[in-house]
C-alpha positions as CSV (number, residue, x, y, z in Angstrom):
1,X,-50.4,-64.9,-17.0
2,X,-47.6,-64.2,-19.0
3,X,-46.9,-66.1,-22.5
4,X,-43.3,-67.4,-21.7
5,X,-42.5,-66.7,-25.5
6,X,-43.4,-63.5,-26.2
7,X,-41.0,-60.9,-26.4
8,X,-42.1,-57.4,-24.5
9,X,-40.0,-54.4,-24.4
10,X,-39.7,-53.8,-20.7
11,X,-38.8,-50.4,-19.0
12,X,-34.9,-50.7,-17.8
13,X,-35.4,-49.0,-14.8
14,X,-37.8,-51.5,-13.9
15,X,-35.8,-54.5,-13.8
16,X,-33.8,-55.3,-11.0
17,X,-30.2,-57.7,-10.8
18,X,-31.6,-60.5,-8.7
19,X,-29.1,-60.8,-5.4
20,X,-27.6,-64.1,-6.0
21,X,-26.8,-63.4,-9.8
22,X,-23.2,-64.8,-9.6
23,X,-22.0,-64.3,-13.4
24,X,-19.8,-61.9,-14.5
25,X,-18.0,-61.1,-17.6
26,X,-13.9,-60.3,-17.8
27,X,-13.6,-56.6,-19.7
28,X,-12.8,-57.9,-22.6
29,X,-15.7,-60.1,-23.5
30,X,-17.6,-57.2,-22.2
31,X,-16.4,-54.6,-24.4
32,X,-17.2,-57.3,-27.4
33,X,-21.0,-57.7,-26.1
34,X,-20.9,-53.4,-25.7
35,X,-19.3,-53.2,-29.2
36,X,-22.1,-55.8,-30.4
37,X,-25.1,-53.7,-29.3
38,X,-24.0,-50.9,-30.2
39,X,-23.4,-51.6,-33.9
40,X,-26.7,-53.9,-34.7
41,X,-28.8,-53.4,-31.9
42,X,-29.3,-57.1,-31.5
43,X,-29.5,-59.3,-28.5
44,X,-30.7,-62.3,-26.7
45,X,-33.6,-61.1,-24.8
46,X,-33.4,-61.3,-21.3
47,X,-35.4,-64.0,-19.1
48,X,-37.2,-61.8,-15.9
49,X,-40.4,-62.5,-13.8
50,X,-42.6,-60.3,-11.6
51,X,-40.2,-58.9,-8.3
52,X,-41.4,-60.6,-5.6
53,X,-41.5,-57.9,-3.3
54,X,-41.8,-55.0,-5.8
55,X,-44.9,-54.6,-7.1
56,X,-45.0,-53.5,-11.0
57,X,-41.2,-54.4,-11.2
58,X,-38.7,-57.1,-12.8
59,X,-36.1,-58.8,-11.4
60,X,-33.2,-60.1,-13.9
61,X,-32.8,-64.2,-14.1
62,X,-30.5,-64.3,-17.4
63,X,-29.1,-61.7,-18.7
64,X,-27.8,-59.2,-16.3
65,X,-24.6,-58.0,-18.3
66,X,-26.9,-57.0,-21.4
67,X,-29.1,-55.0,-19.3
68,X,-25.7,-53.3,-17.7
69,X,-25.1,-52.8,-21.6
70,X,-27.8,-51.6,-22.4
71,X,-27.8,-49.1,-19.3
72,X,-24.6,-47.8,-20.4
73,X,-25.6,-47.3,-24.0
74,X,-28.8,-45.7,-23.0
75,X,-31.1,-47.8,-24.0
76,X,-35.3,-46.9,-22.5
77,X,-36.5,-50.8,-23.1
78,X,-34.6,-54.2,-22.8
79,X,-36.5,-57.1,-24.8
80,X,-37.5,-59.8,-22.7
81,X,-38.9,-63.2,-21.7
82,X,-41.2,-63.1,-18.8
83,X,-41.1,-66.4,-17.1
84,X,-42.9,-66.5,-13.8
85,X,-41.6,-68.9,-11.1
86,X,-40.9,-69.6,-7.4
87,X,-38.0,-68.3,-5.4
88,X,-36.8,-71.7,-5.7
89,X,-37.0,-72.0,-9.6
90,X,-35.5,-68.7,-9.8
91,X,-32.2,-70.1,-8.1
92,X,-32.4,-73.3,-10.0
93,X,-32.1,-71.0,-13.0
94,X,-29.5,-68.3,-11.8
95,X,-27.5,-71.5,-11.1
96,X,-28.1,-73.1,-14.4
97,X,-28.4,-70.8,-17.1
98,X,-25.0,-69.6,-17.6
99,X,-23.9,-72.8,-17.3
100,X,-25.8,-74.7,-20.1
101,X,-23.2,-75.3,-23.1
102,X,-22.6,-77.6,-25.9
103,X,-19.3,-78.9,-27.1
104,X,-18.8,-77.8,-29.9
105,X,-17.0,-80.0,-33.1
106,X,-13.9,-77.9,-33.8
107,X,-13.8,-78.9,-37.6
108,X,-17.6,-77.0,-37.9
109,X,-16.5,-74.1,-36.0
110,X,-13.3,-73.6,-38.0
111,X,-15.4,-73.7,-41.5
112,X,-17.9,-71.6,-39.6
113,X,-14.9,-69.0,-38.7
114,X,-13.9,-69.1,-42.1
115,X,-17.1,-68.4,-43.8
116,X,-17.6,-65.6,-41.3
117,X,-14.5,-64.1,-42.3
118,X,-14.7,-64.6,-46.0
119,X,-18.3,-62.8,-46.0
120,X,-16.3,-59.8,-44.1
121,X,-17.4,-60.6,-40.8
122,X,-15.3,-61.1,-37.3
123,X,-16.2,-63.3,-34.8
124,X,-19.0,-61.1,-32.9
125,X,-21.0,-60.6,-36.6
126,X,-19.7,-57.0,-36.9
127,X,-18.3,-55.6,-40.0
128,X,-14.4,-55.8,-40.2
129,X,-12.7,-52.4,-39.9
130,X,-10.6,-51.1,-42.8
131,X,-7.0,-51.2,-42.4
């Protein structure tokens, strides 16, 4: 059994895009997330469990655009979170996941913004570029 917080480096070609994922990013956003793990290597690790059907394999519940990134960059390993479950669970949480968002309080983001920005940061926590 699998700790569902531990973090293991999993071989990419190993982990499969489960057939119901339905969430997908417009290029632009993409291009930020490439942009992102490209310059700090940092990412929220991705939840998997044991492929029902392959044996010794993964198959992607959150997080199938960073493991496209990471694909495309080259990466060996993606971090992840193994969480075992039902084929049930796993379409509870392929329907959920992407979904879960807070509201945020537009005041606290704005001094957020602006802190970022003073410390020389943009909006995805890379460095600015020089003019």
């Amino acid at each position: 059994m699998h700790d569902p917080h531990t973090i293991h480096l999993l071989k990419l070609p190993s982990l499969h895009a489960h057939p119901m994922a339905a969430n997908v990013l417009e290029p632009r956003l993409r291009r930020k997330l490439q942009a992102h793990i490209a310059a700090t290597g940092r990412y929220e690790p991705l939840v998997v469990r044991p492929h029902p059907t392959l044996g010794g394999q993964w198959e992607i519940i959150h997080g199938h655009q960073r493991a496209a990134v990471l694909r495309e960059l080259g990466h060996p390993h993606a971090a992840c979170l193994i969480w075992p479950m039902t084929d049930a669970q796993a379409l509870l949480a392929l329907a959920t996941m992407n979904r879960l968002r807070g509201k945020e309080k537009g005041r606290l983001r704005l001094a957020l913004l602006r802190a970022g920005h003073a410390a020389g940061m943009d909006g995805w926590g890379l460095p600015e570029r020089a003019a």
